[in-house]
C-alpha positions in Angstrom: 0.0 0.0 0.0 0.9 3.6 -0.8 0.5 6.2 1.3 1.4 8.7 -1.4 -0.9 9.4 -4.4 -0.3 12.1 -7.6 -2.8 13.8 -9.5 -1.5 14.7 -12.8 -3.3 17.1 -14.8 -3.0 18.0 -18.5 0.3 17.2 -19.8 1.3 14.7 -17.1 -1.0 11.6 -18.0 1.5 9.6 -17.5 4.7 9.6 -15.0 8.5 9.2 -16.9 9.8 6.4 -14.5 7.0 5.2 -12.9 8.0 1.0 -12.4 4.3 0.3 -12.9 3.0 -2.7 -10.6 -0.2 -2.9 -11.6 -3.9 -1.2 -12.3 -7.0 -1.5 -10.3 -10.1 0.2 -11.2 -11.8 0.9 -7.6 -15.5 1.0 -7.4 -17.2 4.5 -5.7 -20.7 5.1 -4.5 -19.8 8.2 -6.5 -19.5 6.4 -9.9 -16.2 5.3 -11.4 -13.1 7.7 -11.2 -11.2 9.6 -13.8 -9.5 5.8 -14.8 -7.9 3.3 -12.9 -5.1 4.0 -10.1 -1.7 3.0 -11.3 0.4 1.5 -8.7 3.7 1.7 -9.3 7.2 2.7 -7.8 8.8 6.5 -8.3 12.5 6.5 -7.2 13.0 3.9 -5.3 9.3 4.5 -3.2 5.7 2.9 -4.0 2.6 5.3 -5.3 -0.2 5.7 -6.9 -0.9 7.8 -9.7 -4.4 8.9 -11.3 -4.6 11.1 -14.4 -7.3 13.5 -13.7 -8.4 13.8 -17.1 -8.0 10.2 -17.7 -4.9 8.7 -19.2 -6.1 9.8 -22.8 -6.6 13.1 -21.6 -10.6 13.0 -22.9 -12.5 14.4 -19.9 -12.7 18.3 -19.6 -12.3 20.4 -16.1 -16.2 20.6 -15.9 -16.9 16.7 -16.0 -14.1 15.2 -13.9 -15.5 12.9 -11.2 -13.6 14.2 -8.3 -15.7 13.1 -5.9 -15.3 9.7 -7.3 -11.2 10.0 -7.9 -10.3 11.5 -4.1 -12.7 8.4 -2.8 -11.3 6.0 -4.6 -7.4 7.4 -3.5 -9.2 7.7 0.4 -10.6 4.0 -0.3 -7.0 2.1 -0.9 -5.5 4.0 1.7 -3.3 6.7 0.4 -3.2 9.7 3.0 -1.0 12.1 1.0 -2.0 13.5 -2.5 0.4 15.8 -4.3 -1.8 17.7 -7.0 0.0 19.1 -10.5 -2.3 21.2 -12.3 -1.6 23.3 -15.7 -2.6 27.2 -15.0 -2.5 30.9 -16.5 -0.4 33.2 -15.2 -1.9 36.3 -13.8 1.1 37.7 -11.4 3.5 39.6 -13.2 6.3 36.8 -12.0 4.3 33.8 -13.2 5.2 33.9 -16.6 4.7 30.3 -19.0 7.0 28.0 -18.1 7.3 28.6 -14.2 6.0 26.9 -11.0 4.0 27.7 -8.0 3.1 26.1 -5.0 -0.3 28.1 -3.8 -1.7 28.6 -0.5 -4.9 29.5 -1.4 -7.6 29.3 -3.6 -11.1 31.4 -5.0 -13.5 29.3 -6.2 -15.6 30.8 -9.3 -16.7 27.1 -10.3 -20.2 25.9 -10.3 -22.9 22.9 -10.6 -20.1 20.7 -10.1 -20.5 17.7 -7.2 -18.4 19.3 -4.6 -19.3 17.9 -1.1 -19.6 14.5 0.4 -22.0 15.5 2.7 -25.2 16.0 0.9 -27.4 12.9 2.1 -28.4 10.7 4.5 -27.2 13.5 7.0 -27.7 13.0 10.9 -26.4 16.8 11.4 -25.1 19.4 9.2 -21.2 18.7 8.3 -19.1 21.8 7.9 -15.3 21.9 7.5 -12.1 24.5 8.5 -10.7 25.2 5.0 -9.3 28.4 5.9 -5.8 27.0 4.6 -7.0 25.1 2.0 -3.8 23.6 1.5 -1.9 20.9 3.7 1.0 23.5 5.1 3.5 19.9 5.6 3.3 19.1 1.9 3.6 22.7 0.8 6.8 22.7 2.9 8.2 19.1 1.3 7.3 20.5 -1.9 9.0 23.6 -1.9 12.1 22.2 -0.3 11.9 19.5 -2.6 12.5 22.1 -6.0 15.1 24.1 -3.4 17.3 20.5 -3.9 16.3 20.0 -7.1 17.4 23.6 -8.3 14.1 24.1 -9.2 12.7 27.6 -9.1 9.2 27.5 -7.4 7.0 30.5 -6.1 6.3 29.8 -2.6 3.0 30.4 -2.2 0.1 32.5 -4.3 -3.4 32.2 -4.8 -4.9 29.7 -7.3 -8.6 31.1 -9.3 -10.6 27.9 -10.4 -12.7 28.5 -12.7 -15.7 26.2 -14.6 -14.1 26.0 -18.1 -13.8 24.1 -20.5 -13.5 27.5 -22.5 -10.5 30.0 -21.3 -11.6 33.2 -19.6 -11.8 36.5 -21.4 -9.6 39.2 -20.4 -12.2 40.9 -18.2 -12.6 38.3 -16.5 -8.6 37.5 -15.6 -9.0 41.8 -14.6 -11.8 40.8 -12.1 -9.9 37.7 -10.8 -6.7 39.9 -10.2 -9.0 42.3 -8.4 -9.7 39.7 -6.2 -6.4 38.7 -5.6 -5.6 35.9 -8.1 -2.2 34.9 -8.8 -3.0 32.1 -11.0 -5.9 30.6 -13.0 -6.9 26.9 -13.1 -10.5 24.5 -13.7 -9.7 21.5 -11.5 -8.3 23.4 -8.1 -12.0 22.8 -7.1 -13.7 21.0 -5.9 -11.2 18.6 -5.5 -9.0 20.5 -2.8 -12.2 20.6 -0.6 -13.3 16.9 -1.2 -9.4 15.5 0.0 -10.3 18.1 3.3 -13.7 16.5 4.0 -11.7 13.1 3.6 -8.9 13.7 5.7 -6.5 13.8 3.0 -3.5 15.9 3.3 -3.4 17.7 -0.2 -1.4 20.2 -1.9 -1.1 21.5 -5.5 2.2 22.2 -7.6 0.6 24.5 -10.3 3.1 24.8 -13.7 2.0 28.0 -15.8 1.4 27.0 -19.2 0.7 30.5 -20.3 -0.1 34.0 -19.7 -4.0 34.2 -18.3 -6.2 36.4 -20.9 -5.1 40.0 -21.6 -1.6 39.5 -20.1 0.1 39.1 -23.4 -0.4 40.3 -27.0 -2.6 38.3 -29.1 -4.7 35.5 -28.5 -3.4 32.3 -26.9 -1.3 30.2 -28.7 -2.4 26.4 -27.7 0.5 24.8 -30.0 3.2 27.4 -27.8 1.1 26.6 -25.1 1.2 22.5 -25.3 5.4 23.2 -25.8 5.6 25.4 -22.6 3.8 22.7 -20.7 5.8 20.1 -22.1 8.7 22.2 -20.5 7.5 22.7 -17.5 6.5 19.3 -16.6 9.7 18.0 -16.8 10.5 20.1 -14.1 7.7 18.7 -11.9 9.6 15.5 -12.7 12.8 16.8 -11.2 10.7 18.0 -7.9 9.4 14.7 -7.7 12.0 13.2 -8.0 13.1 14.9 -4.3 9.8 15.2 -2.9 8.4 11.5 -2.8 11.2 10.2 -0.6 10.9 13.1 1.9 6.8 13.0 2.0 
């Protein structure tokens, strides 16, 4: 058993040196997950691994079951999920290509099945998420890139967003008002389900591209998909120091 799960988000369907053990598909009473979890061994430690879009990368932000993927992770035992998550850049020193490890998020999403506790209740359920983030996995992961020379923003707050369209530039202008640093579509609901679980969560965000109105021109998806690309090979290198430590 792992104790140790990762998310991977578009561009990281897959995990370069994962020793895969074997697949399991693992029933919900939320429906079936995302795909089956991967077990497997990173560097020399066993994990799991679950592609949030599933591992052809064919369901969008808006029709992920997360309720179904953190149960599943809760359900085999894992206690520990590290997040990676592609995302705009709205602060002037999240440019495409760099990393962030937030601390807190505004959620703008909606209609999406974002609590467990919704039937069958004997009292009503409410939950601290005041730090939405686990602050020991934040720490691992931002010593993690410090060994890895990789150059992380310690902290910064993460937008979600519905999707599967991008925003418009208005929008990004309102969401900077408000304090956003980044801008995601699967930050929620997914860091409040692994709260109401138990789960101690935290995201490593990699900027595929300026948010809307931050750059000339429209967005670029083909510069975009190569940014990524870049970027995710980082994560790799992070990971690389991080799982042993966490």
């Amino acid at each position: 058993m792992s104790e140790i799960a990762i998310i991977g988000g578009t561009g990281l369907t897959s995990l370069n040196g994962l020793q895969i053990k074997r697949k399991r598909m693992v029933p919900t009473p939320w429906g079936e997950p995302s795909g089956p979890v991967t077990y497997g061994e990173l560097f020399g430690n066993q994990v799991v691994f679950l592609a949030r879009h599933g591992y052809q990368h064919t369901i969008p932000p808006h029709k992920v079951n997360y309720r179904a993927n953190l149960w599943a992770l809760k359900q085999i035992g894992v206690e520990k999920i590290v997040a990676v998550a592609a995302v705009g850049g709205i602060h002037p020193e999240l440019g495409p290509g760099s990393l962030a490890i937030p601390d807190q998020i505004i959620d703008y999403t909606w209609s999406r099945g974002h609590t467990y506790f919704e039937h069958d209740l004997t009292s009503v359920t409410h939950v601290d998420f005041t730090h939405p983030y686990s602050e020991t996995l934040r720490d691992g992961l931002i010593r993690a890139a410090q060994r890895a020379g990789v150059v992380v923003r310690a902290g910064g707050t993460y937008g979600a967003t519905q999707g599967p369209r991008l925003e418009t530039a208005a929008e990004i202008e309102r969401m900077e008002r408000d304090g956003c640093d980044l801008v995601g579509m699967t930050g929620m609901p997914e860091a409040a389900l692994a709260r109401e679980l138990g789960l101690q969560y935290a995201a490593c965000a990699v900027v595929a591209n300026w948010a809307a109105g931050k750059a000339m021109g429209a967005i670029d998806m083909d510069q975009l998909a190569e940014t990524l690309s870049g970027g995710m090979e980082q994560v790799r290198r992070l990971l690389e120091q991080a799982i042993p430590a966490i």
